[in-house]
C-alpha positions as CSV (number, residue, x, y, z in Angstrom):
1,X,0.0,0.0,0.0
2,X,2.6,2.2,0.6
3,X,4.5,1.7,-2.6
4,X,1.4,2.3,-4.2
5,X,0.9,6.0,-2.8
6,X,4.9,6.3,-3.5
7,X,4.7,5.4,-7.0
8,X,1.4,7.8,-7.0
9,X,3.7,10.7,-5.4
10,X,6.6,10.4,-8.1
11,X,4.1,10.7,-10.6
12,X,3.2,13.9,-9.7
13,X,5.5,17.1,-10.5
14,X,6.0,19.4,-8.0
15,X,3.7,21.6,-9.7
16,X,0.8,19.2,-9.6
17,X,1.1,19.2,-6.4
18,X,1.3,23.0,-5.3
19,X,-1.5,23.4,-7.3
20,X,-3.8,20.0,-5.2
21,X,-2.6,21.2,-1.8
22,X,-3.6,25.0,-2.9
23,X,-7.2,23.9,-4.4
24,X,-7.0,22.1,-0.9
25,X,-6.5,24.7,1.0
26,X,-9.0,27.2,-0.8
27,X,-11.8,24.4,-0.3
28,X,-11.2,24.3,3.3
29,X,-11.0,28.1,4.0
30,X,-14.4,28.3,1.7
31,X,-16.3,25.2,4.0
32,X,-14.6,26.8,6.8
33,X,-16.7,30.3,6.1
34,X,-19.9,28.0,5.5
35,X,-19.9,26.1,9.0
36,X,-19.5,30.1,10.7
37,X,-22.5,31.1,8.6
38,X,-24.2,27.7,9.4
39,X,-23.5,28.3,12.9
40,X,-24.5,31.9,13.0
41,X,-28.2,30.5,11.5
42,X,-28.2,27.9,13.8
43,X,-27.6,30.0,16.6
44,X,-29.9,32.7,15.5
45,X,-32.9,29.7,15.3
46,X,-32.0,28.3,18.2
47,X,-32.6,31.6,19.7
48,X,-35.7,32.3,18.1
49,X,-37.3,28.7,18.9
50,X,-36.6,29.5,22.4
51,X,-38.1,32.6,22.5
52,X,-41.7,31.0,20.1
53,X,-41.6,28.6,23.3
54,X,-41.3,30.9,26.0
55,X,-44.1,32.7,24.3
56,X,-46.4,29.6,23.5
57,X,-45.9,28.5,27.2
58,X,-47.1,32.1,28.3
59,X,-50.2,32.1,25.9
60,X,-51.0,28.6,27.5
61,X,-51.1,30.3,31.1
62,X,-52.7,32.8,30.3
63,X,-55.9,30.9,28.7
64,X,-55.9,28.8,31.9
65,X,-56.0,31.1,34.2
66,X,-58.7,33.1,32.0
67,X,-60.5,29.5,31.9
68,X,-60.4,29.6,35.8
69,X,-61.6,33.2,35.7
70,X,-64.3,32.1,33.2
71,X,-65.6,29.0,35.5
72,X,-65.3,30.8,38.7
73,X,-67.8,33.8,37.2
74,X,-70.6,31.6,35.4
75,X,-70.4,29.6,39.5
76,X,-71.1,33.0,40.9
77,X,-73.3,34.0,38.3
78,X,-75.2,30.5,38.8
79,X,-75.4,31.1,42.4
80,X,-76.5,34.6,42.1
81,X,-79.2,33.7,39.5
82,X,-80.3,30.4,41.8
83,X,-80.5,32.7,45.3
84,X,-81.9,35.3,44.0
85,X,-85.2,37.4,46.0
86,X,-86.3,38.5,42.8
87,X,-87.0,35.0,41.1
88,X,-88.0,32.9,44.6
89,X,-85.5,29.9,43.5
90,X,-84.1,29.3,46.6
């Protein structure tokens, strides 16, 4: 195996090679820049899920305890409506 990537070494001139290690080294720097914009995004949606489920989780709590509010005024409305003088229910 390793006569094999010899042999493939000689082939190349020196040249050849500048050239590969430079096209290398420009392919690198350009994913490099991708993964930092990548990450920016990422970071950015991360971020902005967080903040739709804080959100969400506050809209949640606030229909329950309007639900609570809701229930506890048709009781009192019930027991206004069922004691009432006017209406001899009681």
């Amino acid at each position: 195996m390793f006569n094999l990537f010899k042999n493939l070494f000689k082939m190349s001139t020196k040249q050849e090679l500048e050239q590969q290690l430079a096209d290398a080294i420009a392919v690198a720097q350009r994913l490099n820049e991708e993964n930092k914009t990548l990450k920016s995004t990422n970071d950015s949606l991360t971020a902005e899920n967080t903040s739709l489920k804080n959100d969400f989780a506050s809209a949640v709590n606030r229909v329950r305890y309007l639900d609570g509010q809701v229930k506890m005024l048709e009781s009192q409305k019930q027991s206004s409506t069922k004691f009432s003088d006017s209406d001899k229910n009681y």
